[in-house]
N, C-alpha and C positions, 0 to 999 in steps of 0.2 A: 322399325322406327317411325315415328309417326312424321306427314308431310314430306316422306321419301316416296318418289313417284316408282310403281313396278316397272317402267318405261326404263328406269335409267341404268340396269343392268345390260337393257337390250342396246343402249344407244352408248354406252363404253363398247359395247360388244361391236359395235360399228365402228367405232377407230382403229381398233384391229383388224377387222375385214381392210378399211381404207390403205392399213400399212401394207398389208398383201398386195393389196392393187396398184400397188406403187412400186411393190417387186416386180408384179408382171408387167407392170407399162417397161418398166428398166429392162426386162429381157426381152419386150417385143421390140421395143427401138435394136437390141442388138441383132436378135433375128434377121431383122429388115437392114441392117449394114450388112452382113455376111452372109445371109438367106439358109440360116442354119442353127440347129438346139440342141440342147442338153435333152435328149428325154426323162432322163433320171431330175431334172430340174421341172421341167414340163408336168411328171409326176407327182410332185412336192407340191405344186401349185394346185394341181388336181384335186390329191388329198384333204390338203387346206380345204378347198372350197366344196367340197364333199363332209368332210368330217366336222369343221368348225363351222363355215359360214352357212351351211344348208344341215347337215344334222342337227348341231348342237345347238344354233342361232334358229334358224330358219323353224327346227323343230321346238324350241321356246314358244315360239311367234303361233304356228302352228297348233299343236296340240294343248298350249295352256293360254296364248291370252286371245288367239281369236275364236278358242271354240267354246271358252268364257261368255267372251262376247256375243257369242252366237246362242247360247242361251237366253238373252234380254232378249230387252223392246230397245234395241238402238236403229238410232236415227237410219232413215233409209240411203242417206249421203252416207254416212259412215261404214254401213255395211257394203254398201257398192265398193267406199275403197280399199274397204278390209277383201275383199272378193280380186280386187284388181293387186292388190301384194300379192296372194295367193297364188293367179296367176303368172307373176312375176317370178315367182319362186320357182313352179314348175317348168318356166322358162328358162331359168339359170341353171336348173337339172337339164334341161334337154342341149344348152350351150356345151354343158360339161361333157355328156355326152359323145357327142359330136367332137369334142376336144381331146378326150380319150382312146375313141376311133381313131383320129388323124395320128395322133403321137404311136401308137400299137403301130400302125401302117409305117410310119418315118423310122422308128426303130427296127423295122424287121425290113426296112431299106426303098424304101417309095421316098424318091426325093422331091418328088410331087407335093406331097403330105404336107409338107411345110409350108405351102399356101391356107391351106387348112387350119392347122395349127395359129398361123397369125391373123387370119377371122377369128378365130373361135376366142383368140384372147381379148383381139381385138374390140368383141363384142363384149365381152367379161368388161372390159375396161370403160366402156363408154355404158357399160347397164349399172353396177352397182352404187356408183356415185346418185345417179336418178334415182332409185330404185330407196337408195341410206335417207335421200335429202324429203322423197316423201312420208318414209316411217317418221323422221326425225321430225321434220318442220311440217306436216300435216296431218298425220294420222293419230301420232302419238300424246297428243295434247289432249285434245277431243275424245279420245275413246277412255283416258283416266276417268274422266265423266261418269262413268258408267260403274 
């Protein structure tokens, strides 16, 4: 349809991420009252952010509109920040990670792990909001241009 921005599929697709991240803030706060998880819940969040927020989204972002972009002549501010999402990405895969580790270890009985586990979310929590607010209000405006 015409004067419909490609942007806005990716940035509904971030309210949904948002809703997840407001699951995991609600079971890090309970973690942190009883110092204790569901791994099967722990799991779900994984999933999510492995399958929807970094394959399905992440791989949007990835392989159709920044390597788009990466065929121009765009601005050299733009492709620095397009390069800085990227790394952000591959940050939220090594978060994930690391958060799959700790829950394997917690489930097969490391009650250690659970320190782990509430970084690991902890960080999820405090990155994707950054992470939405610059595709949303700084990237995605600017690279329509193109």
């Amino acid at each position: 349809m015409p004067g419909r921005s490609p942007a806005g599929p990716l940035m509904k697709e971030h309210r949904v991420i948002e809703r997840m991240i407001a699951v995991i803030k609600s079971e890090l706060e309970s973690i942190t009252d009883r110092h204790s998880t569901d791994p099967a819940l722990i799991a779900v969040a994984v999933d999510f952010t492995r399958t929807y927020a970094d394959r399905c989204h992440h791989g949007k972002e990835e392989d159709i509109l920044f390597r788009r972009l990466a065929e121009k002549d765009v601005d050299p501010q733009l492709a620095k920040e397009m390069q800085e999402l990227i790394d952000d990405h591959v940050y939220a895969r090594g978060v994930t990670r690391q958060l799959v580790d700790a829950n394997n270890r917690y489930a097969a009985g490391s009650e250690a792990a659970i320190d782990e586990i509430e970084s690991s979310l902890r960080t999820l929590i405090e990155f994707y909001p950054v992470h939405i607010a610059k595709e949303d209000k700084h990237f995605f405006k600017p690279c329509m241009a193109y």
